[in-house]
TORSELUM-144268 format. One line per field, with one value per residue (C-alpha): residue number from 0; chain; y negated, z negated, x. Coordinates in steps of 0.25 Angstrom, whole numbers, plus 2048, in hexadecimal, padded with zeros to 3 digits. Layout:
REM residues N
seq [NUM, ...]
mol [A, ...]
north [Y, ...]
up [Z, ...]
east [X, ...]
REM end
This chain:
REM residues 430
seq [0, 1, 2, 3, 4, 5, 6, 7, 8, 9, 10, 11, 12, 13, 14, 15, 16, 17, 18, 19, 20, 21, 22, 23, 24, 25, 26, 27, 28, 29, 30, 31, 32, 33, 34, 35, 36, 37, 38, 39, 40, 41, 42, 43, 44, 45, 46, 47, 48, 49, 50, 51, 52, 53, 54, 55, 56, 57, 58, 59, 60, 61, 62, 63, 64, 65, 66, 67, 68, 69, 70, 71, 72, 73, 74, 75, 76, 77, 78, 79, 80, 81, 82, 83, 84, 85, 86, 87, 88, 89, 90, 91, 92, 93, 94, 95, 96, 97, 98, 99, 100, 101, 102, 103, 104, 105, 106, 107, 108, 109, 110, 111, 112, 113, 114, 115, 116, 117, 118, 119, 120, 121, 122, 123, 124, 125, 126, 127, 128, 129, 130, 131, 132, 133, 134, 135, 136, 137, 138, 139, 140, 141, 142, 143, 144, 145, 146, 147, 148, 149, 150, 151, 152, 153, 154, 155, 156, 157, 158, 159, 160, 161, 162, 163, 164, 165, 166, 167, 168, 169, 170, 171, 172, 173, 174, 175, 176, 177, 178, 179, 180, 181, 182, 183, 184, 185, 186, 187, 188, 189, 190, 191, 192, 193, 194, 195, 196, 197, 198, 199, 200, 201, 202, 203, 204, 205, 206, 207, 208, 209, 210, 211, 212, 213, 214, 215, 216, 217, 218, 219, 220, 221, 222, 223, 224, 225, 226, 227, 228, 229, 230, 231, 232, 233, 234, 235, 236, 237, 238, 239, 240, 241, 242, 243, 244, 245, 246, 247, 248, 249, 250, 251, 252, 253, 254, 255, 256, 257, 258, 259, 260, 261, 262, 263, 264, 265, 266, 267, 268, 269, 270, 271, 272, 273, 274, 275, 276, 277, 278, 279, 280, 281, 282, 283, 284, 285, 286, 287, 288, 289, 290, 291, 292, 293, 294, 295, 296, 297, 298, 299, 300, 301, 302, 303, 304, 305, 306, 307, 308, 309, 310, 311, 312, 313, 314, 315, 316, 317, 318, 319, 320, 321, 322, 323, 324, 325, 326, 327, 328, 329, 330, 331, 332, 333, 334, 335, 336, 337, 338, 339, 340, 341, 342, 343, 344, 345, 346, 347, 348, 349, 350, 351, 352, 353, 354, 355, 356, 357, 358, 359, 360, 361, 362, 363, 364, 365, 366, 367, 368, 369, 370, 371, 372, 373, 374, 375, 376, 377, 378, 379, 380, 381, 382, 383, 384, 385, 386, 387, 388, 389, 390, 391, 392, 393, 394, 395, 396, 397, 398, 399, 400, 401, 402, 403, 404, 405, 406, 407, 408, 409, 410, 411, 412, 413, 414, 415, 416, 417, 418, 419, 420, 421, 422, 423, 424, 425, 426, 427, 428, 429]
mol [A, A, A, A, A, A, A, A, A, A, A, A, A, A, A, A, A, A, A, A, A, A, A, A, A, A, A, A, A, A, A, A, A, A, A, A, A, A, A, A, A, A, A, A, A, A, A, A, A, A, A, A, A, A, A, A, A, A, A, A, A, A, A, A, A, A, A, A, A, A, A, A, A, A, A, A, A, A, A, A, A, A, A, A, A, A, A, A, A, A, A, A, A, A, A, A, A, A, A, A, A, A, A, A, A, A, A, A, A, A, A, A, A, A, A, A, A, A, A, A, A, A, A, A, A, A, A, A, A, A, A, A, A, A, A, A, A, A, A, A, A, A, A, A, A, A, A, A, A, A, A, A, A, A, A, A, A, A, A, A, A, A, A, A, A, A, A, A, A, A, A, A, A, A, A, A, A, A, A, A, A, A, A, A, A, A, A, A, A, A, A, A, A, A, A, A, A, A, A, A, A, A, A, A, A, A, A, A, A, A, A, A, A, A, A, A, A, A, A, A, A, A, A, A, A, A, A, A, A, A, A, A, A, A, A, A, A, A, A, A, A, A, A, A, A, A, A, A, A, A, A, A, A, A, A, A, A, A, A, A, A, A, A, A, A, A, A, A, A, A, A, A, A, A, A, A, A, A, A, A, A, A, A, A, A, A, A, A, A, A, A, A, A, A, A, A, A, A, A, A, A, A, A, A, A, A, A, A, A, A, A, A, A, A, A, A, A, A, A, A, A, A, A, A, A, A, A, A, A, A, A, A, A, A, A, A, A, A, A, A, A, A, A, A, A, A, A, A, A, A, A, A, A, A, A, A, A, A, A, A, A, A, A, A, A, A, A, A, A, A, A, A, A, A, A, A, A, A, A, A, A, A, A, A, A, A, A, A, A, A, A, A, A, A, A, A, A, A, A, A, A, A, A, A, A, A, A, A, A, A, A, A, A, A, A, A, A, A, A, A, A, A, A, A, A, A, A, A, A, A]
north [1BC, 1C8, 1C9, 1C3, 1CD, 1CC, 1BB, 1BE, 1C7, 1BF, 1B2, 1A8, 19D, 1A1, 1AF, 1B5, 1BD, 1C8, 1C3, 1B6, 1C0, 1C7, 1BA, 1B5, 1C2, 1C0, 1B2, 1B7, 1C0, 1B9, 1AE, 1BB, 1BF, 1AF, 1AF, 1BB, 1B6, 1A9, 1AB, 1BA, 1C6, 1C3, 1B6, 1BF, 1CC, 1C4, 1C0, 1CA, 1C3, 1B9, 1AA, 1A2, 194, 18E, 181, 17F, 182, 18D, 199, 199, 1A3, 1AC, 1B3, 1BC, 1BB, 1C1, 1B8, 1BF, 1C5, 1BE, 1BE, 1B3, 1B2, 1A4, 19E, 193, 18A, 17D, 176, 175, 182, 183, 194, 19A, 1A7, 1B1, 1BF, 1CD, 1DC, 1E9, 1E7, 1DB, 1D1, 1C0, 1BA, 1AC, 1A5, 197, 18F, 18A, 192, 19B, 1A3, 1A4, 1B1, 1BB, 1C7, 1D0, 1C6, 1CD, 1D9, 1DC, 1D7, 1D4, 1D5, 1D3, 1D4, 1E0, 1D8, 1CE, 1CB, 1BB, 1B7, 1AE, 1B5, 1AB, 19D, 195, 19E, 1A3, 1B1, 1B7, 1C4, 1CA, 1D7, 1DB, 1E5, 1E1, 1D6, 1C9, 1BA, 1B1, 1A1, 198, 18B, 184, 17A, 171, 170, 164, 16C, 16B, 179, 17D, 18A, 194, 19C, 1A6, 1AC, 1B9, 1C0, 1D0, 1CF, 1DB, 1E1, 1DA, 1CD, 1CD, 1C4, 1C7, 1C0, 1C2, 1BB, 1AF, 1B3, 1B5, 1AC, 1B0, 1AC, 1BB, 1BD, 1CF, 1D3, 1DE, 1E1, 1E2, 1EC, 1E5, 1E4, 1ED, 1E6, 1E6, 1F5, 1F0, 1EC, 1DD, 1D7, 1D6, 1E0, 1D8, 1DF, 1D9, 1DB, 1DC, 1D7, 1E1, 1D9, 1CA, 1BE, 1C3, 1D1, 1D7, 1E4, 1EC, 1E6, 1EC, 1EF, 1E3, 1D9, 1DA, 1DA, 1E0, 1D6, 1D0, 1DB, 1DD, 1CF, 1D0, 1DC, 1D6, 1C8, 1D2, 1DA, 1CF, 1C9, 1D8, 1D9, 1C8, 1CA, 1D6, 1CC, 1D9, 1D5, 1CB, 1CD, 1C6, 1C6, 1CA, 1C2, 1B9, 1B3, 1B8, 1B9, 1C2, 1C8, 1CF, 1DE, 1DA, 1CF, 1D6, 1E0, 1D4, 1CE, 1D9, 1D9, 1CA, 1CA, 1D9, 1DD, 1EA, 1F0, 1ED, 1EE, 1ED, 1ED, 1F2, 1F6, 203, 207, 211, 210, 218, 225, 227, 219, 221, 22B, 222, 21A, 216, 211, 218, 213, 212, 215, 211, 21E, 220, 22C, 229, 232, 235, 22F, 227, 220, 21F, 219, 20D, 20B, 209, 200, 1F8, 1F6, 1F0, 1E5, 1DC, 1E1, 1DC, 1CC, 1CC, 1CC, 1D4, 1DA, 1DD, 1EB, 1EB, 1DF, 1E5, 1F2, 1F6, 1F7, 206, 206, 20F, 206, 202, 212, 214, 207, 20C, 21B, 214, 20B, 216, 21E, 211, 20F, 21F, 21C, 210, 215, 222, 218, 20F, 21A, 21F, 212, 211, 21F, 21F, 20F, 20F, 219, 21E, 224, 234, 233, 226, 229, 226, 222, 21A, 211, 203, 1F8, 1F1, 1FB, 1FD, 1F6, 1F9, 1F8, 1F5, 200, 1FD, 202, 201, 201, 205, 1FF, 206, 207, 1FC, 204, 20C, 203, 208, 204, 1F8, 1F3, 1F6, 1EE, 1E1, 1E2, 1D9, 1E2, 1ED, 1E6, 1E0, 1EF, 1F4, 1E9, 1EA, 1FB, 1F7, 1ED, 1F7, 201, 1F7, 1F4, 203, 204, 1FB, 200, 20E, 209, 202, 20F, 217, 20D, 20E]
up [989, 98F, 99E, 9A1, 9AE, 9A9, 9AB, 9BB, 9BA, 9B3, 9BD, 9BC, 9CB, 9D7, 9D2, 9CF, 9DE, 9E0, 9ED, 9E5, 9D8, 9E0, 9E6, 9D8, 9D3, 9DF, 9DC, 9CE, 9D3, 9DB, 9CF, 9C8, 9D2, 9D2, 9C2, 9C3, 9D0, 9C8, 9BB, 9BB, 9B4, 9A7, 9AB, 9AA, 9A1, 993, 98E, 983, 97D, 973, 976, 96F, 96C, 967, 966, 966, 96A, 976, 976, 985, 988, 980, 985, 981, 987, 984, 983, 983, 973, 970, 973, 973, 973, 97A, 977, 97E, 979, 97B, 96F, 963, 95B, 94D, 94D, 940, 944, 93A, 93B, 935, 932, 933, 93F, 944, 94A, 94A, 948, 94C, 946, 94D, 94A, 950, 95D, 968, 973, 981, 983, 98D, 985, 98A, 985, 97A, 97D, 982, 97D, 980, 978, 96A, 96A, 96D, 96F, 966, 963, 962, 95F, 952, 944, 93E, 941, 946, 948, 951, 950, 958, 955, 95C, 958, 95B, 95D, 953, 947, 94A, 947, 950, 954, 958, 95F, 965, 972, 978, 987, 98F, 993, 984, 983, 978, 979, 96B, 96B, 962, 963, 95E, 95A, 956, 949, 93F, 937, 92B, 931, 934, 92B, 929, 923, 91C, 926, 921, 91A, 924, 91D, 923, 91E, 916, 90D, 90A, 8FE, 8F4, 8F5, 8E7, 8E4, 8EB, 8E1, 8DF, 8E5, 8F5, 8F3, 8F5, 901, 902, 90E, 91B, 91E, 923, 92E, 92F, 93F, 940, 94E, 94E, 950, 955, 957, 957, 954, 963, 962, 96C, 979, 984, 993, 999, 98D, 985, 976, 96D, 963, 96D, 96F, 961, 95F, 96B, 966, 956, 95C, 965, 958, 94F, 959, 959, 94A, 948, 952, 94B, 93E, 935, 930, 92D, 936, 931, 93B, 937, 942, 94B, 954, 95B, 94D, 945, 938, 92E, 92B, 91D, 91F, 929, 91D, 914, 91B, 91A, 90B, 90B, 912, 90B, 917, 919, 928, 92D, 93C, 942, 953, 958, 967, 969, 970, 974, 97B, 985, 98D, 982, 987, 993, 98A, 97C, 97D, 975, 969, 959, 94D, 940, 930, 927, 921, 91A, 924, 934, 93C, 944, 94A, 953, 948, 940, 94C, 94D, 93E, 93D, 94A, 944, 936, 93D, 941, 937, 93B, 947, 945, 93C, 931, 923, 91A, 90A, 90A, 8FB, 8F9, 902, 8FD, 8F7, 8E7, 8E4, 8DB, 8DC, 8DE, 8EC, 8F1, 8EE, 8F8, 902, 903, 903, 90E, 915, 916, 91B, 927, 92B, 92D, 935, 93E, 93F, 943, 94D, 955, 956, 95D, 965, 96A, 978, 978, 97B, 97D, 96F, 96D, 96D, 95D, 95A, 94A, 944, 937, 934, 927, 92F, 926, 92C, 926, 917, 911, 903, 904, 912, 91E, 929, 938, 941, 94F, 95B, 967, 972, 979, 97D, 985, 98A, 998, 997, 98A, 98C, 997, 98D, 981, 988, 98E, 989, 989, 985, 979, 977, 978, 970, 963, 964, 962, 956, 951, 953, 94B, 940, 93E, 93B, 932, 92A, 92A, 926, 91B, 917, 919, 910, 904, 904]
east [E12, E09, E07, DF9, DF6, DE7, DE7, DE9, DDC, DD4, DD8, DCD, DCC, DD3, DD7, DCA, DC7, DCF, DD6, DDC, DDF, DE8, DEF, DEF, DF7, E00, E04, E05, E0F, E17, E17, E1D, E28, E2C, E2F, E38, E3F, E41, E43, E47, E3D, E41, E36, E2B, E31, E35, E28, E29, E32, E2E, E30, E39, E3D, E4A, E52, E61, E6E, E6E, E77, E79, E84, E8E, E9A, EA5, EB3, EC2, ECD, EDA, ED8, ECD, EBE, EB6, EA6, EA1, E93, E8D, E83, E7B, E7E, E87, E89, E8F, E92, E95, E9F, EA0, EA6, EA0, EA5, EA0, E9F, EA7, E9F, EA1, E94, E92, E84, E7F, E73, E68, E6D, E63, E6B, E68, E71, E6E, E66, E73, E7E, E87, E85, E92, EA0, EAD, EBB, EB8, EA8, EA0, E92, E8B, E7D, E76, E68, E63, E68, E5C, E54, E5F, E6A, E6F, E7A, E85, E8A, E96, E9A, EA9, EB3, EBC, EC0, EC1, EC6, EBE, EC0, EB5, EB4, EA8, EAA, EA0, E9F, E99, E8E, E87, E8C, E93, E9C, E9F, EAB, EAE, EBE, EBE, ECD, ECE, ED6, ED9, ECD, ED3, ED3, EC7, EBE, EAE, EA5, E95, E8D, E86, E79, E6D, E62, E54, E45, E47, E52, E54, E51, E50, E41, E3B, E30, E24, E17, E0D, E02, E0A, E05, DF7, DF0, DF3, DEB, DEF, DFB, E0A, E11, E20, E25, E33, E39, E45, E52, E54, E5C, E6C, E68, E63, E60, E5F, E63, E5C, E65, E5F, E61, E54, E56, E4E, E4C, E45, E3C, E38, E35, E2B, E23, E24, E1D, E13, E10, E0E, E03, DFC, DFB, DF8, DEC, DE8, DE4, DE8, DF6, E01, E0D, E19, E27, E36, E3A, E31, E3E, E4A, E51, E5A, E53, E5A, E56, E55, E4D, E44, E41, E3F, E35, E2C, E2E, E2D, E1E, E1C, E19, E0F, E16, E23, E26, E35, E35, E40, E44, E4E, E5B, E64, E71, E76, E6D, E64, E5F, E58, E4E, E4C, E41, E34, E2E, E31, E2F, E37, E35, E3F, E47, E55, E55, E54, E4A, E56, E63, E5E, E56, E61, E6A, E5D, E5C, E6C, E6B, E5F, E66, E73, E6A, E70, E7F, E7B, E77, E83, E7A, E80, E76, E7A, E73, E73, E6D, E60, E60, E53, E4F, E4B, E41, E36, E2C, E33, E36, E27, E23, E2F, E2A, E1A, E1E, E26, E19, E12, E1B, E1C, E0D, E0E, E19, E10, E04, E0E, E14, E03, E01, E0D, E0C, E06, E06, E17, E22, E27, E34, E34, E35, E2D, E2C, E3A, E40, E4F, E55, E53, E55, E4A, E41, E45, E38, E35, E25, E22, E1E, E29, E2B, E36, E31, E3A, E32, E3B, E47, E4C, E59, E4E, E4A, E3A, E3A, E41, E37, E2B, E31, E33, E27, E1B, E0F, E16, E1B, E0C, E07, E11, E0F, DFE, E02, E0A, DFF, DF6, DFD, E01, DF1, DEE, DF8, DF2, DE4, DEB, DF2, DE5, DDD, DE8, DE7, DD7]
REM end
């Protein structure tokens, strides 16, 4: 929701003289200082995020704990559960999969262990289920058991014992079944290098559900973040009346890289668009900060670009997802390198317009034009972007991205720039 300052202004009735304008804006204040004292600032600061709704069983509390030489992870929720718990290697983690389940965690839980677990993630895997993800310091046998309390609560616990890396016994995560299945794109017709109508831009919502991203010092994550600017952008460009906007994600969900990739080959998409929010640890958080953009190459631009392509392309690692490289690896033909190295030259040139528009709109990173191998990217016949919106470990940039009008602001320049792409791309073809 957008702060209405111009409503007061324009007040209509008793606040139309300048004397009861004023009184109007005190009370108004006042109204303001109440809801913070009451409900806290976050009353008044999380309307960038947006809404959602659910039915369900309630995560209401997770916990981790030593006991003697085991560790145990606690989750309390409101109804009955029937956890599915499997362990995975390279690296170990347990994974334990819940239907019809939403949680209600604090953003920070998770983020520190205890005895066995280093951190663990949670957020929905896909529609209706929901996914834990603890990832530990060494092999494991764990032990499960489920009790009811009088309360209508039901408490999961999951016993985890170190064994020998022999012991340990891994398992291929049950198959991930999403509205897009990857697969080995075939050379597209002849005819999709034509003008076809009205242009498709996919968005892509960097991250979601059990993947978080980065995790801002005060708890913000960026999958909420992306999901923000991807509904603000897909407004801009509907209300422009000059695309078709179609979303990799819509919800607080986890989609695969693969099938992010897909669905732009799905909907032969003509511009792909990946949001992302950046991060660095430690006192480089103090000087990196702004916006850059990213092309796909086998070849980073640099090391840090390599360090955010490799961090990108774990994504999967990270929700406990496995991905069979070899069964989404690309067909060479020459028909295929002719549309890579055609739609290569394609997004050079809508970066190239991006950064133009975003330049003396928001704070760009000192080196704003870079290039990395993200998975994300790899699109046979399709012009595709990575955009790094800021720093989130970087408190100014942090401050701009949850804000409301800066995220407005920042999806009408992208809008913008996606527009005039367009009517270059139709200017070249002439």
């Amino acid at each position: 929701m957008e702060p209405r300052s111009q409503a007061v202004s324009q007040a209509e009735g008793p606040c139309r003289d300048a004397p009861a304008r004023g009184r109007c804006l005190g009370l108004v204040w006042v109204v303001c200082v109440l809801v913070c004292q009451v409900f806290g600032p976050a009353a008044l600061a999380q309307d960038w995020r947006p809404s959602v709704s659910h039915t369900g069983t309630i995560a209401k509390a997770a916990r981790l704990s030593r006991d003697g030489q085991k560790t145990v992870f606690t989750l309390i929720t409101t109804g009955k559960v029937a956890p599915r718990v499997f362990a995975l290697s390279r690296p170990y983690r347990v994974v334990i999969d819940i239907p019809d389940m939403r949680f209600q965690l604090p953003s920070k839980s998770g983020r520190t262990g205890a005895g066995l677990v280093a951190r663990y993630r949670f957020g929905l895997l896909s529609p209706g289920r929901a996914r834990i993800v603890l990832d530990l310091t060494a092999p494991v046998r764990f032990e499960t058991r489920i009790v009811k309390s009088r309360q209508a609560e039901t408490r999961f616990a999951l016993e985890l014992h170190q064994v020998a890396p022999g012991e340990f016994q891994g398992q291929r995560p049950p198959q991930l079944r999403q509205s897009v299945q990857p697969r080995k794109p075939a050379a597209p017709p002849l005819r999709q290098l034509r003008t076809r109508g009205t242009p498709i831009v996919v968005i892509d919502a960097g991250h979601g559900g059990v993947d978080p991203g980065a995790v801002a010092s005060d708890g913000v994550l960026e999958k909420e973040i992306t999901l923000a600017v991807a509904h603000r952008l897909r407004r801009a460009l509907i209300d422009s009346g000059k695309v078709k906007v179609v979303m990799t994600r819509v919800n607080d969900v986890y989609v695969t890289l693969d099938n992010r990739v897909a669905r732009a080959a799905e909907v032969r998409a003509d511009l792909f668009i990946s949001l992302h929010a950046d991060s660095v640890p430690g006192e480089s958080a103090a000087f990196a900060r702004g916006a850059s953009v990213y092309i796909m190459s086998e070849k980073a631009s640099d090391r840090r670009a390599q360090l955010v392509a490799e961090k990108e392309n774990a994504s999967d690692t990270l929700a406990g997802v496995t991905t069979d490289v070899a069964k989404t690896s690309f067909v060479h033909t020459i028909l295929i390198d002719l549309l890579r190295r055609e739609s290569a030259d394609r997004a050079i040139r809508f970066r190239d317009e991006l950064i133009k528009g975003l330049r003396g709109s928001i704070r760009l990173h000192t080196t704003p034009r870079r290039s990395a191998a993200f998975r994300v990217l790899r699109q046979v016949s399709t012009p595709a972007v990575l955009v790094e919106l800021g720093f989130m470990s970087h408190p100014r940039d942090r401050r701009d991205l949850v804000n409301a009008r800066w995220q407005s602001k920042v999806a009408d320049v992208l809008s913008a720039a996606v527009l005039s792409f367009f009517r270059g791309e139709a200017r070249r073809r002439r």
